[in-house]
C-alpha positions as CSV (number, residue, x, y, z in Angstrom):
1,X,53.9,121.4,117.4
2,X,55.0,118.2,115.3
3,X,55.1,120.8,111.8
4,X,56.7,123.4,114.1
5,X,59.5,120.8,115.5
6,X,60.5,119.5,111.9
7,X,61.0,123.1,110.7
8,X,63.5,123.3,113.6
9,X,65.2,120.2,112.9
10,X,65.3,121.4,109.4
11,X,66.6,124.7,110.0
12,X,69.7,122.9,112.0
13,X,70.5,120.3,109.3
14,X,71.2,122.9,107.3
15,X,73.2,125.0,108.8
16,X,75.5,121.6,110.0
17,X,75.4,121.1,105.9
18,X,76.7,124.6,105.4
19,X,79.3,124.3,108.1
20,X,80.5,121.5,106.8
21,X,80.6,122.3,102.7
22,X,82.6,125.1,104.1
23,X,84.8,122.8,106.1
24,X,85.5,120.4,102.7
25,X,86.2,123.0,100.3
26,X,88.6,124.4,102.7
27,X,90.8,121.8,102.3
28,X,90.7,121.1,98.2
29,X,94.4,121.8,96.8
30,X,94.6,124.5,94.2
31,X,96.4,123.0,91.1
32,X,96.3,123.6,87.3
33,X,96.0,119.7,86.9
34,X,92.4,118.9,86.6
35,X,90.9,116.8,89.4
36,X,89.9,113.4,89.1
37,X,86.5,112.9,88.0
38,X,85.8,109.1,87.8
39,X,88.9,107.3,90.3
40,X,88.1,103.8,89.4
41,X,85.5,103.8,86.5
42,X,86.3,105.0,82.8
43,X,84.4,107.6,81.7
44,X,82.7,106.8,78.2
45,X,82.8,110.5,76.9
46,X,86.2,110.8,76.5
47,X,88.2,110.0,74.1
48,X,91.7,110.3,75.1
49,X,91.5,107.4,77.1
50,X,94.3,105.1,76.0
51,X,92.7,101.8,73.9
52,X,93.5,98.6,75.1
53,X,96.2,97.9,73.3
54,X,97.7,100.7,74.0
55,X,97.3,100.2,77.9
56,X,98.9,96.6,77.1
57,X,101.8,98.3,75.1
58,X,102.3,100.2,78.7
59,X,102.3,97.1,80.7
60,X,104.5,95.3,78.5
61,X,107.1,98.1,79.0
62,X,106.6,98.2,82.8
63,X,107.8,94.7,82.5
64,X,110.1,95.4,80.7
65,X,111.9,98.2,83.0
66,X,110.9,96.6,86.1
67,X,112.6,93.8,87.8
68,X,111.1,93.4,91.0
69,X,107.2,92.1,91.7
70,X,104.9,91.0,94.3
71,X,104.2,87.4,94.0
72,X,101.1,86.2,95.5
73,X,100.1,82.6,95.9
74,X,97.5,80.5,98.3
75,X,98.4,78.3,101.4
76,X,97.5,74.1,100.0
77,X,94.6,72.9,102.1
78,X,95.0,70.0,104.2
79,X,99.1,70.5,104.3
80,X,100.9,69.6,107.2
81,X,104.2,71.9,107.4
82,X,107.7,70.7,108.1
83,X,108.4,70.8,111.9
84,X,111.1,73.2,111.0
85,X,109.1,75.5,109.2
86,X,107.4,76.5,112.5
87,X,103.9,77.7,110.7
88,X,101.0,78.7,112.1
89,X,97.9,76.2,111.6
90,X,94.4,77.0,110.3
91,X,96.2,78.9,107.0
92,X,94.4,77.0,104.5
93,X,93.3,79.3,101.3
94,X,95.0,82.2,102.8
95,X,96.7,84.2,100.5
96,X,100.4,85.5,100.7
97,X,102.2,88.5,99.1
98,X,105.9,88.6,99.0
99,X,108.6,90.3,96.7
100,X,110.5,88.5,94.6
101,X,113.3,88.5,91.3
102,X,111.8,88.6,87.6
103,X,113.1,89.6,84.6
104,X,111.5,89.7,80.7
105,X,113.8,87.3,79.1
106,X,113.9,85.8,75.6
107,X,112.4,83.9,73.7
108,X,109.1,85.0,75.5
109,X,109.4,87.8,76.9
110,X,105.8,88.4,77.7
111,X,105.9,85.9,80.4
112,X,108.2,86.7,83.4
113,X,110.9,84.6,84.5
114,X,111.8,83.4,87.7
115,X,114.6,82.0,89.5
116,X,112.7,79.6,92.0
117,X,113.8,78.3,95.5
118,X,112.5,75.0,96.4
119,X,112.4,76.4,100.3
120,X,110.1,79.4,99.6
121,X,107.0,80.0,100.2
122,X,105.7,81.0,96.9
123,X,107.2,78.3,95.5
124,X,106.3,75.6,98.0
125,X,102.5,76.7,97.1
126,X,102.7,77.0,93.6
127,X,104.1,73.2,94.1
128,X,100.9,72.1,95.5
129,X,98.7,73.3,93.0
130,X,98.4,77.6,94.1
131,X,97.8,80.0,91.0
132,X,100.0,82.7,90.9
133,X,99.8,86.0,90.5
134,X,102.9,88.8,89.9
135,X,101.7,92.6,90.7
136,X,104.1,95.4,89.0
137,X,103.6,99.0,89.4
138,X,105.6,102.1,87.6
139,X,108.0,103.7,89.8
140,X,108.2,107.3,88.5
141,X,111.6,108.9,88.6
142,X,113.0,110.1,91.6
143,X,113.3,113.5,91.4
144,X,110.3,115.6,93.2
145,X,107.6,116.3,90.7
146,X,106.2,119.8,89.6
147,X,104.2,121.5,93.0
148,X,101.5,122.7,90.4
149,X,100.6,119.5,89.6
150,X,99.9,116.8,92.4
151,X,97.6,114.6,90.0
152,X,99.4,114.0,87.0
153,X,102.0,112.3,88.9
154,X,100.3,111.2,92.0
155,X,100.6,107.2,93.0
156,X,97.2,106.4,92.9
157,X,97.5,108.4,88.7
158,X,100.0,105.7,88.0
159,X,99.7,102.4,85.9
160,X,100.1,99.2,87.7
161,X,98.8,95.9,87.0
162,X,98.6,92.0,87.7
163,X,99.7,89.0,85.6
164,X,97.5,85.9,86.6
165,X,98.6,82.1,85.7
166,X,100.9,79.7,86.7
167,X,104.5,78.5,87.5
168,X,105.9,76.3,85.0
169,X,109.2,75.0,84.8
170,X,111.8,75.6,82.1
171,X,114.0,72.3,81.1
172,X,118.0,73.0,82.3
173,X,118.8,72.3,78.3
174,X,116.0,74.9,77.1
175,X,116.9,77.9,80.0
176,X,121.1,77.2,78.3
177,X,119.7,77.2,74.9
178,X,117.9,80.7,75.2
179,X,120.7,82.4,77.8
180,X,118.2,82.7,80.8
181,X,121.2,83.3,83.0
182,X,122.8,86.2,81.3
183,X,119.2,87.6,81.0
184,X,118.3,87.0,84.5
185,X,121.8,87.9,86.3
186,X,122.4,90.7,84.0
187,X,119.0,92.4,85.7
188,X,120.1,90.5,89.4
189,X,123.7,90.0,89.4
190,X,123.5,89.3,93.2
191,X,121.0,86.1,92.3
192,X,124.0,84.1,90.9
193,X,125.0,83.1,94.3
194,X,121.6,81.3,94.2
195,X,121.9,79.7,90.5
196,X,120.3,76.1,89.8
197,X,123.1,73.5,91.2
198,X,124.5,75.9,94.0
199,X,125.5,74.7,97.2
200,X,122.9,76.7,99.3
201,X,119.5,75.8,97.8
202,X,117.8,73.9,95.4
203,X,116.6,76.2,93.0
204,X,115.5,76.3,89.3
205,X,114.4,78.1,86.6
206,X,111.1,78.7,86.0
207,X,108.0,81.1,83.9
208,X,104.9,82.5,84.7
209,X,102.4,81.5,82.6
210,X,100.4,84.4,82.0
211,X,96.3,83.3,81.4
212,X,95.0,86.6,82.6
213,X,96.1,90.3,82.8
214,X,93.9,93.1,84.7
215,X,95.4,96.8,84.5
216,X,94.9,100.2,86.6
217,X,96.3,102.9,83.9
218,X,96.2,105.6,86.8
219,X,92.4,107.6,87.6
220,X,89.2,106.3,85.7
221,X,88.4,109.5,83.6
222,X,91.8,109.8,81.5
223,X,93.3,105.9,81.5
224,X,92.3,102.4,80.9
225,X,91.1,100.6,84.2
226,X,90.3,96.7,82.8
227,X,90.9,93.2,81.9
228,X,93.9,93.1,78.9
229,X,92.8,90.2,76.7
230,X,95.7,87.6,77.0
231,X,95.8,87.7,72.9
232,X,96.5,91.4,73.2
233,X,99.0,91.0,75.7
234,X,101.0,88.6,74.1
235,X,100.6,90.4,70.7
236,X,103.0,93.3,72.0
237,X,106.0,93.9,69.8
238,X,109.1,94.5,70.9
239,X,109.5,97.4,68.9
240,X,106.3,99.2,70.8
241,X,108.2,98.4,74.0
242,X,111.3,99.9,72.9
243,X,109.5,103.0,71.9
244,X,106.7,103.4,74.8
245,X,107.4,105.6,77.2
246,X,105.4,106.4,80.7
247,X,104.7,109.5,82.2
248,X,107.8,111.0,83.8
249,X,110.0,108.3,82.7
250,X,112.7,110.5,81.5
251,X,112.4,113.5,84.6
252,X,109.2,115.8,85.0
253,X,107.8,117.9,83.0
254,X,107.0,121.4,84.1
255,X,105.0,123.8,81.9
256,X,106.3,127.0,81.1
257,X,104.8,129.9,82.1
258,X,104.2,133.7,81.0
């Protein structure tokens, strides 16, 4: 009776398997571009995965055309908040995302910089001793991308990446010497109102000292997912910059066809 009972239950399971294979397969999109194989792991039997350097040749041009960036910092422990600042208690360690201003200025251009307000969040933290982190992503091009083709240019296919360090202040005479404010207002000309000595806030110049870069180059079988030595990072010309280019960064391709 036992045998005959498991032969039942057997019998069921596997029709509720076949059911449901039918039920997935239903729903996979038909599309020339091959499906992702390995998301979030790189797949060590291809080779057209881009090198490391190459990935940090990518970054350093996301930078480079990109602006805006998530800035993430910690709450202080033990902090007690201005009564104006009406913040909730128990936030010690927590951490906090918000958007802010960069650009890639010279001299270094490799480490982003930041016009900082005293007031803020971000900066309040970074003040009391929080590390810093700045999170870019690509941002393809606006126009729709080919229907045949949902993977190539999907989000989750994209590069995007996170510089780890710190905040550290540039000297007023160095940030004159090296033209931060043409740099910087040339890529945020509505941040001038803001400048270092305005009447609203106190604000200054400041970098991100980048000690550690990790990088998503898009799905784990054809890109680079992985710490960027900071070495290789910093190693970036700006001639490889200037001649990168990302997927879709000049319109979509579409393939021709017979």
């Amino acid at each position: 009776m036992g045998f005959l009972c498991s032969g039942i239950h057997s019998s069921y399971a596997n029709r509720l398997l076949w059911r449901a294979s039918l039920l997935v397969f239903s729903f996979i999109p038909t599309t020339v571009a091959q499906k992702p194989q390995h998301i979030l792991a790189n797949d060590p039997y291809l080779d057209a995965i881009p090198t490391v350097h190459e990935s940090a040749v990518q970054a350093r041009r996301i930078l480079n055309i990109s602006s805006i960036a998530t800035l993430s910092t910690v709450f202080p422990n033990h902090e007690h908040p201005a009564p104006l600042e009406n913040r909730p208690r128990d936030l010690d360690g927590i951490p906090i995302g918000l958007i802010d201003y960069y650009a890639s200025c010279d001299p270094i251009p490799y480490e982003p910089t930041i016009l900082a307000i005293s007031i803020a969040t971000s900066f309040r933290n970074a003040r009391a001793g929080s590390n810093v982190t700045l999170s870019l992503h690509y941002h393809p091009p606006i126009d729709h991308p080919p229907d045949d083709d949902i993977y190539t240019y999907s989000p989750a296919n994209l590069p995007r990446f996170s510089l780890i360090g710190h905040i550290e202040p540039v000297p007023a005479p160095e940030a004159r010497q090296n033209g931060i404010d043409h740099c910087f207002f040339q890529r945020h000309p509505d941040a001038i109102a803001w400048r270092p000595g305005n009447a609203i806030h106190e604000s200054w110049w400041a970098r991100l000292v980048v000690e550690q870069v990790y990088w998503i180059g898009g799905f784990g079988d054809r890109a680079y997912i992985g710490w960027i030595p900071v070495e290789e990072w910093r190693g970036v010309t700006g001639k490889e910059v200037e001649a990168a280019r990302l997927v879709g960064e000049h319109g979509y391709k579409t393939e021709e066809k017979p």
